[in-house]
RODO-2510 file (C-alpha; in nm, 4 decimals, decimal comma):
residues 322
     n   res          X          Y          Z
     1     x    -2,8083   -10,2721    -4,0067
     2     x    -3,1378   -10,1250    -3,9010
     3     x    -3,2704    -9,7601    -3,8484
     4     x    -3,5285    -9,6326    -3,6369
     5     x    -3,7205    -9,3323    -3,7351
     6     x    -3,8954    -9,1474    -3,4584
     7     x    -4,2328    -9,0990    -3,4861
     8     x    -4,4449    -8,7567    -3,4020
     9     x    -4,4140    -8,6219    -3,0153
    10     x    -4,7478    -8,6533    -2,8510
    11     x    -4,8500    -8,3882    -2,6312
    12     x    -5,0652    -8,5111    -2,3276
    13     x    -5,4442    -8,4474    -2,3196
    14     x    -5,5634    -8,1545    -2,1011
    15     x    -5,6546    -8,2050    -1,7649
    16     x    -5,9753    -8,0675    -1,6547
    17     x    -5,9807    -7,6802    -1,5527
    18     x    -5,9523    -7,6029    -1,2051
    19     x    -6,2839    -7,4910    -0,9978
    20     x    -6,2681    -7,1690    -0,8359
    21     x    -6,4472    -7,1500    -0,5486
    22     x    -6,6427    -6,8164    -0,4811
    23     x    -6,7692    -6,7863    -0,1174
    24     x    -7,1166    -6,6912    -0,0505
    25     x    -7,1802    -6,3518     0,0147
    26     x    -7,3820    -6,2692     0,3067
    27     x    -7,4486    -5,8733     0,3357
    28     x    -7,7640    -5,8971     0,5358
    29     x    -7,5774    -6,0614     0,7966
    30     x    -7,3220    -5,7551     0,8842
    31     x    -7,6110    -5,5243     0,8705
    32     x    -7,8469    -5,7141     1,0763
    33     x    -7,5167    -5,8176     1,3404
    34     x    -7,4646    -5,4500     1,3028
    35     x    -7,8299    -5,2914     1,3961
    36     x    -7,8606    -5,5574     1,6983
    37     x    -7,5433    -5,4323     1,8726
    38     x    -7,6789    -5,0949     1,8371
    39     x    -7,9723    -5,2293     1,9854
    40     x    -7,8056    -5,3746     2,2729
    41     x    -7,5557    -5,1067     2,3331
    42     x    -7,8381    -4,8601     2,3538
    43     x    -8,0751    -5,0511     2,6172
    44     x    -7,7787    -5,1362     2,8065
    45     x    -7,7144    -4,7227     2,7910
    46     x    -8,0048    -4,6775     2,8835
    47     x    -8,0374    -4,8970     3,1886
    48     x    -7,7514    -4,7875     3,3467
    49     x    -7,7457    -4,4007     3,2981
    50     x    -8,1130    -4,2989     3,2363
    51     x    -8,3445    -4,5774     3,4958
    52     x    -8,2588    -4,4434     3,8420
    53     x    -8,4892    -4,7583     3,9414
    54     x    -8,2105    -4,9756     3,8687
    55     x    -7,9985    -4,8658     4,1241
    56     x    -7,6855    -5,0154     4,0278
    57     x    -7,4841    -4,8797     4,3800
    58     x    -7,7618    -5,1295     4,5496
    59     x    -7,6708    -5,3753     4,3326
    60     x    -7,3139    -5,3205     4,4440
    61     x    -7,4237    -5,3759     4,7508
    62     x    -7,6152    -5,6534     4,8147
    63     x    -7,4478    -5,8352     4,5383
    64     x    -7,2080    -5,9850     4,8199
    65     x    -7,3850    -5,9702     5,1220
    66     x    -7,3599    -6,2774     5,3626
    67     x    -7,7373    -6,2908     5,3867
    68     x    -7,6974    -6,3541     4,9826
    69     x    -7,4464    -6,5234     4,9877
    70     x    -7,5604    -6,7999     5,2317
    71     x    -7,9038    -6,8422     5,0432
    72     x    -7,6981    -6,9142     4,7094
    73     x    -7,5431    -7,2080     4,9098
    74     x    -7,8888    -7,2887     4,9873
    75     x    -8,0056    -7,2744     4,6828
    76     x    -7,7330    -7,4991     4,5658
    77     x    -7,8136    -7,7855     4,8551
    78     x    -8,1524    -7,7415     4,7197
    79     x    -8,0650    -7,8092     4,3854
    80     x    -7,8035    -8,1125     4,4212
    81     x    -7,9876    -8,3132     4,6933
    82     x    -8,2938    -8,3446     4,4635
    83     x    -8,1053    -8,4220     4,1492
    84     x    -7,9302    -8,6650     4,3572
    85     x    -8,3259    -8,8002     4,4457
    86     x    -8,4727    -8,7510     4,1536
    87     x    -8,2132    -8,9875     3,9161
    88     x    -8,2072    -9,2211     4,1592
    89     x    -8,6044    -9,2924     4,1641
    90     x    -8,5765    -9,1947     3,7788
    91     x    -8,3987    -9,4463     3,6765
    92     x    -8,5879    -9,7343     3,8946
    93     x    -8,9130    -9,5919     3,7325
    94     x    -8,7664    -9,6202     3,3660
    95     x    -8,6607    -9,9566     3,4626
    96     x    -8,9938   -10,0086     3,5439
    97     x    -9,1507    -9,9075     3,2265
    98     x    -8,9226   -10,1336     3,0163
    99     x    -9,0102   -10,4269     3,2270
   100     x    -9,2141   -10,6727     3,1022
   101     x    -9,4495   -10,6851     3,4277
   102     x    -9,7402   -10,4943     3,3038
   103     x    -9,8341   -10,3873     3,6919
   104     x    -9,4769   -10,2303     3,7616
   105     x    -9,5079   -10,0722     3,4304
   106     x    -9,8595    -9,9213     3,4612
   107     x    -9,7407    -9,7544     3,8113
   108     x    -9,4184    -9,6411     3,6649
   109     x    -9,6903    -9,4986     3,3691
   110     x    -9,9202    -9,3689     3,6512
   111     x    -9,6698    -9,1733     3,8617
   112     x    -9,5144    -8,9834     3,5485
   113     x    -9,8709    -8,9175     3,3892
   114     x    -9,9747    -8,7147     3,7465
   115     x    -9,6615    -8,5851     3,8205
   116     x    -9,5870    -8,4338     3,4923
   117     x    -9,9675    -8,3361     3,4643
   118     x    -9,9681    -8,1034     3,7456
   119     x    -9,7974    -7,8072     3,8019
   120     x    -9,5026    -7,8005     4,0162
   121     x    -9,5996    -7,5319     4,2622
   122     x    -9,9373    -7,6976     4,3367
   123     x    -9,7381    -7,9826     4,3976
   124     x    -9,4643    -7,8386     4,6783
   125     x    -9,8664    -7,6835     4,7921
   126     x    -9,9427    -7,9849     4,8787
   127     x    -9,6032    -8,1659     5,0405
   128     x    -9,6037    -7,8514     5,2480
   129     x    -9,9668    -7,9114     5,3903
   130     x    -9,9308    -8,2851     5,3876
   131     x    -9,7848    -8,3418     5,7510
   132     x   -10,1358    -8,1727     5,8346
   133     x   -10,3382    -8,4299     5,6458
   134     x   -10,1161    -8,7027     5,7624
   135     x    -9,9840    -8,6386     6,1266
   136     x    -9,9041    -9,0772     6,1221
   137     x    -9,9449    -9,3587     5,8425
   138     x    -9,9697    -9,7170     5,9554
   139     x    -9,7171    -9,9426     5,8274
   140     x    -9,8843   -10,3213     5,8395
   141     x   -10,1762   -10,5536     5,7533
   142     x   -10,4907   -10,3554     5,6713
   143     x   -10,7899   -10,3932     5,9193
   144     x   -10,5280   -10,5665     6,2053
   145     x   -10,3437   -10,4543     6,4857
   146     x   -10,0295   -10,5831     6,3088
   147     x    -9,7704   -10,3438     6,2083
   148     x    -9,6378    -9,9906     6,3618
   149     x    -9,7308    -9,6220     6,3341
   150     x    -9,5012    -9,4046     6,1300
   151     x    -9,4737    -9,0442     6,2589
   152     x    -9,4695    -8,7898     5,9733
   153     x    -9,2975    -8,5137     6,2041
   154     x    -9,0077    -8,4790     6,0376
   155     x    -9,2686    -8,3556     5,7356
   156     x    -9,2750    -8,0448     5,9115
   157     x    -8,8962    -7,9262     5,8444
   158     x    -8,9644    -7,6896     5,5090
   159     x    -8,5894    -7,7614     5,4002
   160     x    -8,6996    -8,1356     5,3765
   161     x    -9,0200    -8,0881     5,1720
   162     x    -8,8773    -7,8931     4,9345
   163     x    -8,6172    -8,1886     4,8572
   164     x    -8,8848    -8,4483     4,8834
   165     x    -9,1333    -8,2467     4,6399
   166     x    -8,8755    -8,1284     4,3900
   167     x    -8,7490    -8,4763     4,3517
   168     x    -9,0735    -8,6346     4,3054
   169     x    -9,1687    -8,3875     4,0458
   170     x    -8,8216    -8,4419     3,8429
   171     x    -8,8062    -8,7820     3,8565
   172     x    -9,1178    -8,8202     3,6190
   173     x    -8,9264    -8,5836     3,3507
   174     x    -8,6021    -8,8039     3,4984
   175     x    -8,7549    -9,1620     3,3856
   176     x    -8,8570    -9,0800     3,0409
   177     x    -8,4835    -8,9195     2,9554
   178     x    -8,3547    -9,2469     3,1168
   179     x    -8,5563    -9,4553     2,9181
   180     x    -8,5148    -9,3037     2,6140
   181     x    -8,1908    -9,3514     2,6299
   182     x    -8,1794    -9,6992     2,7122
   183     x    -8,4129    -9,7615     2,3781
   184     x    -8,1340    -9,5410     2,2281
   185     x    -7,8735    -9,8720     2,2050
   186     x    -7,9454   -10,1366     1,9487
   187     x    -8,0589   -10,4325     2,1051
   188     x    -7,7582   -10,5838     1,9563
   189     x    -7,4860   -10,4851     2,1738
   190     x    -7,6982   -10,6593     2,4252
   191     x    -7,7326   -10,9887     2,2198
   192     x    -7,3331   -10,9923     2,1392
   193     x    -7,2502   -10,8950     2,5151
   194     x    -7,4286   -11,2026     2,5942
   195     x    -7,2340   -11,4172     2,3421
   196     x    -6,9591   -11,3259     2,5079
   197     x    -7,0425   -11,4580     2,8519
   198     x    -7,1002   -11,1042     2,9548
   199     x    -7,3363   -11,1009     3,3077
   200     x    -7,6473   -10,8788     3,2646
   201     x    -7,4679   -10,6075     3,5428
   202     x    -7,1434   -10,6405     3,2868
   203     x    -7,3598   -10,5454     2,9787
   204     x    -7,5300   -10,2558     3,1505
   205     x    -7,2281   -10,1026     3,3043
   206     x    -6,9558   -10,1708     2,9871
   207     x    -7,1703   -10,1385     2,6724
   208     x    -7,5216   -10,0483     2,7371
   209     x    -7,5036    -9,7550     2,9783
   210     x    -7,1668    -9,5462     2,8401
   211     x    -7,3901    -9,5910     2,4664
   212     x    -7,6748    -9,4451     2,6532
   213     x    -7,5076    -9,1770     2,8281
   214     x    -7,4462    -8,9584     2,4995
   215     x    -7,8080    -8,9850     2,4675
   216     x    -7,9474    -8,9198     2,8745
   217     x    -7,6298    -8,6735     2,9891
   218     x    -7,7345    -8,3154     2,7674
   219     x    -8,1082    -8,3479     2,8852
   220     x    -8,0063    -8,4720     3,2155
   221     x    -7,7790    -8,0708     3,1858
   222     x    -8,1204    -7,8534     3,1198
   223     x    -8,2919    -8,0291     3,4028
   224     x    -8,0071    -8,0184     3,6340
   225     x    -8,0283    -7,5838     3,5410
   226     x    -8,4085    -7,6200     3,5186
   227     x    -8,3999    -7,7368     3,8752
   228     x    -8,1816    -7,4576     3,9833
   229     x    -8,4118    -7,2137     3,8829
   230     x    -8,7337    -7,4371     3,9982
   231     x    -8,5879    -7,4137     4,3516
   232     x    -8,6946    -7,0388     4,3595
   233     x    -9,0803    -7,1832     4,4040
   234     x    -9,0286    -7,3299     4,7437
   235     x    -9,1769    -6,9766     4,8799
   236     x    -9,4909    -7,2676     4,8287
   237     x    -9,4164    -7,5055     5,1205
   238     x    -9,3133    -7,2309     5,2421
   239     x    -8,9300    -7,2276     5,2669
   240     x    -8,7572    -6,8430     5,1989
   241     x    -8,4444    -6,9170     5,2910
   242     x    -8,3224    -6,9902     4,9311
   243     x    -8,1690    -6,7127     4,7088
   244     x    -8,5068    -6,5970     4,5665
   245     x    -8,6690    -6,6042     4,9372
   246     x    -8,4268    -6,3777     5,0950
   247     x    -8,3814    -6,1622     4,8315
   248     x    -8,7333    -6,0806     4,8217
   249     x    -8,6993    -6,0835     5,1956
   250     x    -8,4850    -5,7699     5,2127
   251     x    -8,6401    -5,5776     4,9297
   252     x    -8,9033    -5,5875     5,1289
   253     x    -8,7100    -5,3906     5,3839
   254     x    -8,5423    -5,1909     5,1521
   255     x    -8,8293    -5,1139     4,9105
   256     x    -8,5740    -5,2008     4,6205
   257     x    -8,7644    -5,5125     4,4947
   258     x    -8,5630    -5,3718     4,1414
   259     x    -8,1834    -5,4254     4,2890
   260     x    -8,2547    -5,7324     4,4330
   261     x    -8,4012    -5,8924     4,1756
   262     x    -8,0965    -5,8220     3,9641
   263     x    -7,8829    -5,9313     4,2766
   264     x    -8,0493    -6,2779     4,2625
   265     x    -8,0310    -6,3266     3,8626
   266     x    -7,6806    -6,2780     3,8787
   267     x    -7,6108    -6,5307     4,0978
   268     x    -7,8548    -6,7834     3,9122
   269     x    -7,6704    -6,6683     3,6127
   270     x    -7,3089    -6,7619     3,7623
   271     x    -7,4520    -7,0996     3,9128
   272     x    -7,5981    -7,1802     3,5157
   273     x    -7,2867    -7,0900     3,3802
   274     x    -7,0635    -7,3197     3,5620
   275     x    -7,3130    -7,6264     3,5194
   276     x    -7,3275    -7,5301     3,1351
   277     x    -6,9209    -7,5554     3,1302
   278     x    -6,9393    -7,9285     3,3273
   279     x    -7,2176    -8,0273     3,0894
   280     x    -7,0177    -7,9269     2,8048
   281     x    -6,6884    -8,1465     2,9320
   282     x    -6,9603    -8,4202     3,0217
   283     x    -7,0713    -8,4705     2,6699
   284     x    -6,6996    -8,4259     2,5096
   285     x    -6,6155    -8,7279     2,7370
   286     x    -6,8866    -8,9857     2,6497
   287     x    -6,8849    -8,8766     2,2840
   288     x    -6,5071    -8,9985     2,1910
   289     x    -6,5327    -9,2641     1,9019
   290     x    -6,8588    -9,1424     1,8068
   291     x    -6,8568    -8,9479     1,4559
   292     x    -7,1436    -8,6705     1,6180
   293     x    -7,1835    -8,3455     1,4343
   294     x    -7,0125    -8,0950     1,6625
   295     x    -6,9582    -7,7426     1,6072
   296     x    -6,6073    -7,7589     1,7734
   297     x    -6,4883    -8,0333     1,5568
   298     x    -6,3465    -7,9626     1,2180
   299     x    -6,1998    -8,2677     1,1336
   300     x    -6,3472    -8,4320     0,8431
   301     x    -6,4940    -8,7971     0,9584
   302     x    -6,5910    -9,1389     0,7487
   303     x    -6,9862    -9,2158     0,8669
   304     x    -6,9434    -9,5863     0,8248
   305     x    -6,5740    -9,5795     1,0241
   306     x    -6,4933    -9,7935     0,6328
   307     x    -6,1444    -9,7196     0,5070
   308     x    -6,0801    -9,5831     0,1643
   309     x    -5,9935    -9,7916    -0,0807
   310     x    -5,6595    -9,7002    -0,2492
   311     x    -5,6693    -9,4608    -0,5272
   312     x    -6,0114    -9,3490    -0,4761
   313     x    -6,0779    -9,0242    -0,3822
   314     x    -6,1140    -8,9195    -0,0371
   315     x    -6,4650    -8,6906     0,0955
   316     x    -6,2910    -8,3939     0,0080
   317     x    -6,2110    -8,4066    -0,3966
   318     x    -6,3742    -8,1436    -0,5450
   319     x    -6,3954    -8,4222    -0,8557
   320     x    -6,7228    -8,5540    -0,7150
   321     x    -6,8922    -8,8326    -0,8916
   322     x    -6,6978    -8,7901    -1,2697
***
């Protein structure tokens, strides 16, 4: 017959303490947050009680008047038909730079170096006198009677110049945002699209371009609101029957250049604010799968898209390296 005899109790080995995190303190931020509201509160006061020149009842006003209203639509024509123009011709122009062909590229190189060298208004300047300089162009073989004369008439409609030269201008800034998002996708995806039997328009359309978008669609936004407020330089061709235009139009009726002036910002200010809330949804759409560093998105992410192996711990153990 045996005995056993137990032996000491162990007591387990303490754990390491527990961190406790202290936020960072910020005080200068309430007091700075705090001194700029007063700031604001007090011009705004200001504006509308002590600056008769304001004259907010005008602003009441005009702020609906069919006159204004109708130029905002306008404006808006304005603004979509030569977006619509300018990525079109952008994106043959980028094209054109990534090709190979060092003549299409040194025109493509050409157009954006004089169109993004001058200044827009001298520009729309020039469209708007160019039916003077060039009443017909002949279309055929230099020095021959072959060909046909092409009337530049339809030059002379302001409405039309002003899409013509706004799109000409943007598509310079149109073709570099193009192109640099085209160099934005790893040359890769191309090479395994095409080891899959993939056609060239298949590997532009299903892995090239939606890559690229993330890239060409939140600089494609500003110009699209850049444009917006571009359109108020037509008065160059000259075309006033935009929002600016007849805005400064009846001020000059009214001697309240003031009023209207605030008439016409809010209404640039509403048009912004509805493009900046489709941009927004624009970018949330082509950025799914992509691990980008958004202010809306809380969720922790793995960079690499690797999976953790088990028992290791995750980004979030306070542990760290030991």
């Amino acid at each position: 017959m045996t005995t056993t005899t137990a032996g000491p109790a162990t007591t387990p080995a303490p754990g390491p303490e527990p961190i406790r995190a202290v936020p960072l303190r910020h005080p200068w931020r309430n007091v700075i947050g705090v001194v700029l509201i007063i700031v604001i509160a007090a011009v705004v006061w200001d504006a509308a009680v002590n600056r008769a020149a304001y004259d907010w009842p005008a602003v009441g006003k005009y702020i609906f008047d069919r006159r204004i209203s109708e130029a905002a639509w306008i404006t808006l024509q304005l603004t979509l038909y030569s977006m619509v123009g300018a990525i079109v011709l952008g994106v043959i122009l980028a094209v054109m730079r990534l090709s190979p062909n060092p003549i299409l590229k040194s025109i493509a190189w050409v157009y954006i170096w004089v169109f993004r060298g001058t200044p827009v208004y001298v520009q729309l300047v020039f469209w708007g006198l160019f039916s003077l300089i060039y009443p017909q162009i002949f279309l055929g073989v230099p020095w021959t009677q072959i060909g046909f004369d092409l009337n530049l008439g339809f030059m002379q409609n302001a409405f039309i110049i002003a899409i013509i030269g706004l799109a000409l201008n943007e598509a310079a800034y149109m073709a570099e945002i193009v192109r640099a998002g085209l160099l934005s996708v790893d040359e890769g995806q191309e090479e395994a699209a095409t080891a899959l039997g993939m056609s060239w328009w298949q590997t532009m359309t299903r892995i090239v371009i939606p890559q690229a978008m993330r890239v060409i669609i939140p600089p494609t936004g500003n110009e699209v609101i850049s444009m917006l407020k571009t359109t108020s330089l037509v008065a160059a061709i000259p075309l006033t029957t935009d929002l600016y235009g007849v805005a400064r139009d009846i001020s000059a009726v009214t001697y309240t250049p003031i009023p209207l002036l605030i008439v016409a910002s809010l209404w640039y200010l509403l048009f912004t604010s509805l493009l900046m809330v489709g941009q927004y949804f624009l970018e949330k759409r082509f950025s799914r799968g992509v691990n980008a560093r958004r202010p809306d998105r809380n969720e922790p992410a793995l960079a690499t898209g690797a999976l953790p192996a088990a028992g290791a711990p995750d980004g979030n153990d306070l542990g760290g390296k030991g």
